[in-house]
C-alpha positions as CSV (number, residue, x, y, z in Angstrom):
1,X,-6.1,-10.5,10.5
2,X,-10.1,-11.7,9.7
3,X,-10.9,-9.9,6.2
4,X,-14.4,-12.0,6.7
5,X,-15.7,-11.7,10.3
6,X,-18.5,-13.7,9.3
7,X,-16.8,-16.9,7.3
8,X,-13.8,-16.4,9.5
9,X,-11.5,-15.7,6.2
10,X,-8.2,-14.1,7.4
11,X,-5.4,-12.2,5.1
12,X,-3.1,-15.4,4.1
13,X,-6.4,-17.2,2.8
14,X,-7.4,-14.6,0.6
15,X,-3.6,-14.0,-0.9
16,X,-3.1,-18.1,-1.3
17,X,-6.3,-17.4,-3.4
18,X,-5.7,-14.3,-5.3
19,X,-2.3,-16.3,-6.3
20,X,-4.0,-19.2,-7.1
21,X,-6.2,-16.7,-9.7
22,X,-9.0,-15.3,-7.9
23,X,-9.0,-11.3,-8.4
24,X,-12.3,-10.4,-8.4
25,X,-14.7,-9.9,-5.4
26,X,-16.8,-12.6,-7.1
27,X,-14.1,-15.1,-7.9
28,X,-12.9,-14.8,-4.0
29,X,-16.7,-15.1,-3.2
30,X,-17.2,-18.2,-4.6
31,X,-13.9,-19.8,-4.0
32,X,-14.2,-19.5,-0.4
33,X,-18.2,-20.4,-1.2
34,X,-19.8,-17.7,1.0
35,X,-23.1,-18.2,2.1
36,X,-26.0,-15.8,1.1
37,X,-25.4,-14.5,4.6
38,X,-22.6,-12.3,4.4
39,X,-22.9,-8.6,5.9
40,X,-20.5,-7.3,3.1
41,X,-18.3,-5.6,5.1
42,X,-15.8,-7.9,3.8
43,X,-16.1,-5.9,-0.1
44,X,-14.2,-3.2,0.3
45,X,-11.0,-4.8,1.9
46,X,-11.1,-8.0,-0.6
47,X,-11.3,-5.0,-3.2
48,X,-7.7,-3.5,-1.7
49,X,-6.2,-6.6,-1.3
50,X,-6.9,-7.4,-5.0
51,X,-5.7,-4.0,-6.3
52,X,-2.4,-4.5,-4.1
53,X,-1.9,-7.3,-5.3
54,X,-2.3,-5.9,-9.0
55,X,-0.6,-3.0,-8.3
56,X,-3.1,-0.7,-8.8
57,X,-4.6,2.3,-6.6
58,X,-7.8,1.8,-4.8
59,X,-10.2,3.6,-6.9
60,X,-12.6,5.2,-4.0
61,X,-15.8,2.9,-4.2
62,X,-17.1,2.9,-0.8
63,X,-20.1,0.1,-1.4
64,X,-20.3,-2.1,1.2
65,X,-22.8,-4.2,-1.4
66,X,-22.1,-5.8,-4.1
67,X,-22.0,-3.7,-7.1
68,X,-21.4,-4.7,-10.4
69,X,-17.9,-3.0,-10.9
70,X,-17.1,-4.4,-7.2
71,X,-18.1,-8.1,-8.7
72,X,-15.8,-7.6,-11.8
C-alpha cells in the first residue's frame, strides 16, 4: 500500500528503512529525501508504522504537520 501518495513511498519501503535505522518521521523524511512539497498526510501513518515496529502504542497525536514530537 502507498504510505506517500505524493513521493509514491509504499509500506515495504518504509520497513526496509525503519530496519535499516530510520525511526523517526524526520529520519524517514530525509532518507527517502522528500521534497518541500509534501501534503503531510503521510505523518501520521509513518508515525504507526514506527511505533509498530517499536512496539509501542500509538500515542493519539492527530497532526497532520510536522510537529516537533512527530519529528523526534
Amino acid at each position: 500500500m502507498y504510505v506517500c501518495v505524493c513521493n509514491a513511498i509504499n509500506d515495504r519501503q518504509v520497513k526496509q528503512a525503519m530496519n535499516e535505522g530510520m525511526l523517526s518521521v524526520r529520519a524517514l523524511r530525509q532518507y527517502f529525501a522528500y521534497p518541500e512539497k509534501c501534503c503531510g498526510k503521510c505523518n501520521r501513518c509513518l508515525r504507526e508504522m514506527i511505533n509498530e515496529h517499536l512496539g509501542e502504542s500509538v500515542d493519539g497525536c492527530t497532526s497532520q504537520d510536522m510537529c516537533e514530537e512527530c519529528l523526534a
